[in-house]
N, C-alpha and C positions, 0 to 999 in steps of 0.2 A: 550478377550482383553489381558490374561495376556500371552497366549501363544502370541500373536502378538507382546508384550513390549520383553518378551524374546527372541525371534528373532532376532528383531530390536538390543538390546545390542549385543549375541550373533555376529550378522554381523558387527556392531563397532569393534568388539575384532579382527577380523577377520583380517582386515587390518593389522596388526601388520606381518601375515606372509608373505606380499607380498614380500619383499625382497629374502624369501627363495625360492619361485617360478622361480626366475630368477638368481639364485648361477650358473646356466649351462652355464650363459650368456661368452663369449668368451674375447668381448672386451668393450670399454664404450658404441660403439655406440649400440650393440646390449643388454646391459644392459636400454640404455637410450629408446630403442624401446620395452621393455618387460615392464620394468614395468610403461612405459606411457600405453601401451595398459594394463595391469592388472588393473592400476589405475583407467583408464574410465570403467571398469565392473562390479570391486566392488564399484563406485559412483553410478551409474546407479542402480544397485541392491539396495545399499544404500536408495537412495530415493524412490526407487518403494515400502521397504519395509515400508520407513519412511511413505508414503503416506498413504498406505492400515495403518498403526496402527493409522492415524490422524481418517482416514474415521469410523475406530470400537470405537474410543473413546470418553466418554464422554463431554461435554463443557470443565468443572473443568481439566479433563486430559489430553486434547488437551492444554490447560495451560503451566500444568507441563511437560509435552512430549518436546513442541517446546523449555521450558527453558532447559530442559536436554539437546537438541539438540545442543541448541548454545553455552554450557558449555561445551560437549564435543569439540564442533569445534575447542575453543578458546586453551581449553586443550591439542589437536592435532597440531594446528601448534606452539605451543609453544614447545612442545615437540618434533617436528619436528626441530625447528631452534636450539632445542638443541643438537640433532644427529649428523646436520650435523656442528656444529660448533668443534666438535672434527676430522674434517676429511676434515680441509682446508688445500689443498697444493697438495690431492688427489683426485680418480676418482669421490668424492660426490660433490669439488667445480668446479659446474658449468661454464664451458670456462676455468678455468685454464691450462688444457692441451690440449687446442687448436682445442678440436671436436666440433662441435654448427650443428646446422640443417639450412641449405638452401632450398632453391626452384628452381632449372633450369628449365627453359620453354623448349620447344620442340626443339628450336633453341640452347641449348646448355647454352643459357645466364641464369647466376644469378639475381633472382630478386630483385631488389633495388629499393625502393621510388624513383620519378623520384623530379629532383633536385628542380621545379618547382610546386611541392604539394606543400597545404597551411595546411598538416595533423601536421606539427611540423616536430618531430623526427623519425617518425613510419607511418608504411603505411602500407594497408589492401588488402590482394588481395583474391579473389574468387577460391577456387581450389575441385575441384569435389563435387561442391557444399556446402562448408563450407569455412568458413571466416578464414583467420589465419593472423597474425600482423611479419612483421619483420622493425628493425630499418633502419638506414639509410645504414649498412655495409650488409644488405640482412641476418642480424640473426633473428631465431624465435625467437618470445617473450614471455612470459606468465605474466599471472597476471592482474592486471587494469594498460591500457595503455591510456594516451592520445590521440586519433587516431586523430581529428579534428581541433588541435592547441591548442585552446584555452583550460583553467584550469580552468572558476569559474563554471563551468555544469556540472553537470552527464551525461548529453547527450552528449557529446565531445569522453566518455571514453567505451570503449569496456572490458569487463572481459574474458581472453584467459587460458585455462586449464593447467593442466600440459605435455598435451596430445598436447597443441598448437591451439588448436582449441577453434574459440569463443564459449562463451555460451549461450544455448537458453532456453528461457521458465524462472519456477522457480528456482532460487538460493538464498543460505542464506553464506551469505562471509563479512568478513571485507570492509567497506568502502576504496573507496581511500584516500590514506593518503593526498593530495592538498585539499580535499573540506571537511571544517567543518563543522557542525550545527547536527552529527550525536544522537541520543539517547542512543546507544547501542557500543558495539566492533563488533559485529557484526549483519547485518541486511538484509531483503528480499529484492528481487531486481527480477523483470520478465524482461527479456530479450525478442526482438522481434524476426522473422526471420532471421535479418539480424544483428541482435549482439548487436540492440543498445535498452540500457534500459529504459525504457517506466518512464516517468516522465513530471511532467506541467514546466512551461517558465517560472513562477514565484508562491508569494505567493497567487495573486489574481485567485484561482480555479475557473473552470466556467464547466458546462457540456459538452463545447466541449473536458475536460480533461478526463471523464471517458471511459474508458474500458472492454471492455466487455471480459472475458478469460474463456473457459468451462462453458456458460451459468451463471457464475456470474459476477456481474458490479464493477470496483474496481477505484478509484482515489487514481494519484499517484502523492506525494508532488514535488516540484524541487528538491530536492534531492533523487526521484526514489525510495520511497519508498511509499507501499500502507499505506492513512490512516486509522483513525480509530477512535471512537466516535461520535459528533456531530461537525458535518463541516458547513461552510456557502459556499452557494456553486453559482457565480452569472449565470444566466440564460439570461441576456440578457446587454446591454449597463447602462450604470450609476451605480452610487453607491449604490443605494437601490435596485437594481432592484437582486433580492437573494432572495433565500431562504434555509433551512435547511436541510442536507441530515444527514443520521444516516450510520454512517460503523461499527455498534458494537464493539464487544472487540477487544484488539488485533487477537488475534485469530483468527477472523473472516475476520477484514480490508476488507469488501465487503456492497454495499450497501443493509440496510433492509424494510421490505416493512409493511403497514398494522399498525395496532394502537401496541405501544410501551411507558412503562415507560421507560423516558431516564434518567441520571443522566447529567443536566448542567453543565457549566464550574462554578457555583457558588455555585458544590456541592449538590442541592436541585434536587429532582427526580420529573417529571414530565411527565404527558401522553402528548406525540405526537400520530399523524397518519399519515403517509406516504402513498401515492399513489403507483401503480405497476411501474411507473419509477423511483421513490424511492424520489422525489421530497414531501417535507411536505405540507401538503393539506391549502390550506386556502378556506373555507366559510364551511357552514353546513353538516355536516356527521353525519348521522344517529342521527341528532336531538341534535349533540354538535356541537358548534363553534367552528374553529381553525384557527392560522393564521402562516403562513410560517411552518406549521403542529403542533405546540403549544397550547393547549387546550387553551381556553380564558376562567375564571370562574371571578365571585365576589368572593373579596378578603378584609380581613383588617377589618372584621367587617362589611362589608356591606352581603345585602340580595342578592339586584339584581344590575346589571349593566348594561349600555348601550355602549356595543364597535362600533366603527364607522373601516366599514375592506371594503376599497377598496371604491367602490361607495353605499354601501349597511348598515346601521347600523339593530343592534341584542341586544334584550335583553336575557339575562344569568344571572341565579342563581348560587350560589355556586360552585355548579355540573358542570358548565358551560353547563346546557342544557337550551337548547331554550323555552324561553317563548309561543307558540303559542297562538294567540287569546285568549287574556286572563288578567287578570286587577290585578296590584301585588302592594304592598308598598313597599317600599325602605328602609331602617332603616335612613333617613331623613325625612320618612313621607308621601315623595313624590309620587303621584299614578302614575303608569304606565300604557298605555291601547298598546296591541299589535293587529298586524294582524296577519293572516294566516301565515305567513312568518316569523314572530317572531320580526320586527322590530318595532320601538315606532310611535305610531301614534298619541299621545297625552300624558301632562304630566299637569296631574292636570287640566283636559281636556280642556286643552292648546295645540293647533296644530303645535305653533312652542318649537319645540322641539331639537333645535340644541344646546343649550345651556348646553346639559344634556351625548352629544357624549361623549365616552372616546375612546381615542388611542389603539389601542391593545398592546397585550404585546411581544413583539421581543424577539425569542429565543436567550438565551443565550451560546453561541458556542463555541466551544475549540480552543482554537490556535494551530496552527502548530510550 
C-alpha cells in the first residue's frame, strides 16, 4: 500500500512538468495540440494509478486517499487559474489571438449547430467515434456545457476535456456552476457512452434508477451523483409501496447485500438484512422478523411483541427472534400461544387476537 500511495503522489507532482515537454512547440496551435495530448496520458495514467491504490487499500484508507484526491484537485485548478491569470493578453488566454479549433467535414464546410437545434448554444457532433461540443460560431469547447437547452438537470450537460473530447465512465470534477444542491467543490459523476451523466428525474428514487457499472449496483441522485447510506428506494406505484436499500459509506456509494448494522438517519444503529438485489428483506429470516429489511424486536420494556407485516402477524422477543410453537407472557401478563410459524393463535386463550397486532417499525432513512 505505501509503495502504491507513493506512486500515486509521485504521478500528482509529475504534471507539473508537462509544459516542459512541449517548449519545442513552434506555434500556439501546436503548443495547444502537445499538451492536450500529454494532458489526456498523464490523466489516464492518473486514474489507473488512483484505481489500483483504491483497490490495495484499506476501508479507513480508501477514506483518506479519495479526500486527498479531491483536495489535490481543488488545489490544481486553483493553481491553474492562477498561472494563467499572469498571462492574459498572451499565448495562455485562450482565443485572444484569434487560433480556436474547428471541425471541416469532408465537404470543406465548418461545422456549426444548425440554426434549428433546441441544444441552446452548443451542439454535439459524433467524430471517429467520440463526442466533442462546439458553440454556435463552430468553436470547440471544454468544460460542462449545456448541450440539451435546458439548465435545472445534470442530464442536459455533458463534461468535455481539455483535449475536447466528452468524458466517459468515472470522473471526479467540480459541479456545474447553473445547478445547486451540491455537497462538496468537487464530486463523482459516471458518464455513459455517449457523454451523458447517469442520474434519476427526480428526488422520488425507484429501482428502475439503479445501475449496474463493473458488476456493482449504484443509484444515482438528480444531481448525478452516486448515493450513499440508507435510501428509500420505491419499487413499484404509490406512496408506501418502498423499501430500504443500504449504499454504505461514502466510499463505497454501491448497493450492499446480506445482514448489516446500519446507522439510521436518527443516529441509532440497527441490524437490517438485505436480499442479493440489495432490496431489505421483510418476513422471517433465519428465525428473525424484518420488515422493509429492519429487524423488528420488543422494545420499551416489553418481553414479547405481536407485529402485523403484510397479511401475516409474528410474535418476537427482544432479540426479534420468532416465537415458534410455544406459550410466552408478555410483561402485561398477557399469555401468548403460537404456531409453527411463530404467529399468535390465542391470547389468554382467546382466538381473537387482533386487538393485540402492532405495526411494524419503518426504517428510518437518509435524505438526499
Amino acid at each position: 500500500m505505501k509503495r502504491t500511495l507513493l506512486a500515486f503522489a509521485a504521478l500528482l507532482a509529475s504534471t507539473h512538468a508537462l509544459a516542459d515537454e512541449c517548449s519545442n512547440a513552434s506555434n500556439q496551435t501546436e503548443m495547444n495540440q502537445c499538451t492536450a495530448e500529454q494532458y489526456q496520458a498523464d490523466d489516464k495514467k492518473l486514474n489507473e494509478t488512483y484505481q489500483e491504490a483504491l483497490k490495495r487499500a484499506s476501508e479507513k484508507q480508501q477514506e483518506l486517499l479519495k479526500k486527498a484526491q479531491l483536495t489535490w484537485i481543488a488545489l490544481r485548478d486553483a493553481d491553474c487559474q492562477f498561472l494563467a491569470s499572469g498571462a492574459e493578453g498572451g499565448s495562455v488566454d485562450y482565443g485572444e489571438d484569434g487560433q480556436y479549433w474547428f471541425y471541416f467535414g469532408t465537404n470543406g464546410k465548418k461545422y456549426v449547430p444548425s440554426d434549428g437545434n433546441d441544444n441552446g448554444d452548443y451542439g454535439t457532433r459524433k467524430i471517429d467515434g467520440i463526442y466533442y461540443c462546439f458553440n454556435d460560431e463552430g468553436i470547440l469547447q471544454m468544460g460542462w456545457k449545456n448541450v440539451r437547452g435546458n439548465s435545472d438537470s445534470i442530464k442536459d450537460y455533458m463534461y468535455f476535456g481539455s483535449d475536447g473530447k466528452a468524458k466517459i465512465g468515472w470522473y471526479s470534477i467540480e459541479p456545474p456552476e447553473d445547478i445547486e444542491g451540491y455537497d462538496g467543490d468537487v464530486e463523482w459523476f459516471y458518464f455513459a457512452n455517449n457523454g451523458k451523466p447517469k442520474a434519476a428525474d427526480s428526488d422520488h428514487l425507484t429501482t428502475q434508477d439503479l445501475t449496474k457499472i463493473s458488476g456493482k449496483t449504484y443509484l444515482f441522485n438528480k444531481r448525478g451523483n452516486p448515493v450513499y447510506g440508507l435510501k428509500k428506494v420505491y419499487i413499484g406505484s404509490g406512496d408506501s409501496n418502498w423499501t430500504a436499500f443500504y449504499f454504505g459509506t461514502k466510499s463505497q456509494s454501491c448497493v450492499q447485500r446480506g445482514k448489516i448494522k446500519v446507522e439510521e438517519d436518527d443516529g441509532n444503529k440497527t441490524d437490517f438484512y438485505f436480499s442479493e438485489n440489495g432490496r431489505g428483506y421483510t418476513g422471517v429470516k433465519d428465525n428473525y422478523l424484518y420488515y422493509k429489511g429492519k429487524l423488528q424486536k420488543a422494545s420499551d420494556g416489553q418481553k414479547y411483541v405481536c407485529f402485523k407485516v403484510d397479511s401475516s402477524n409474528y410474535v418476537v422477543n427482544s432479540s426479534g427472534k420468532v416465537m415458534k410453537n410455544t406459550t410466552v407472557k408478555t410483561s402485561d401478563g398477557v399469555k401468548f400461544k403460537t404456531s409453527s410459524s411463530g404467529s399468535l393463535s390465542s391470547a389468554d386463550d382467546d382466538s381473537d387476537v387482533s386487538s393485540y397486532f402492532t405495526e411494524p417499525e419503518e426504517p428510518i432513512c437518509t435524505e438526499d
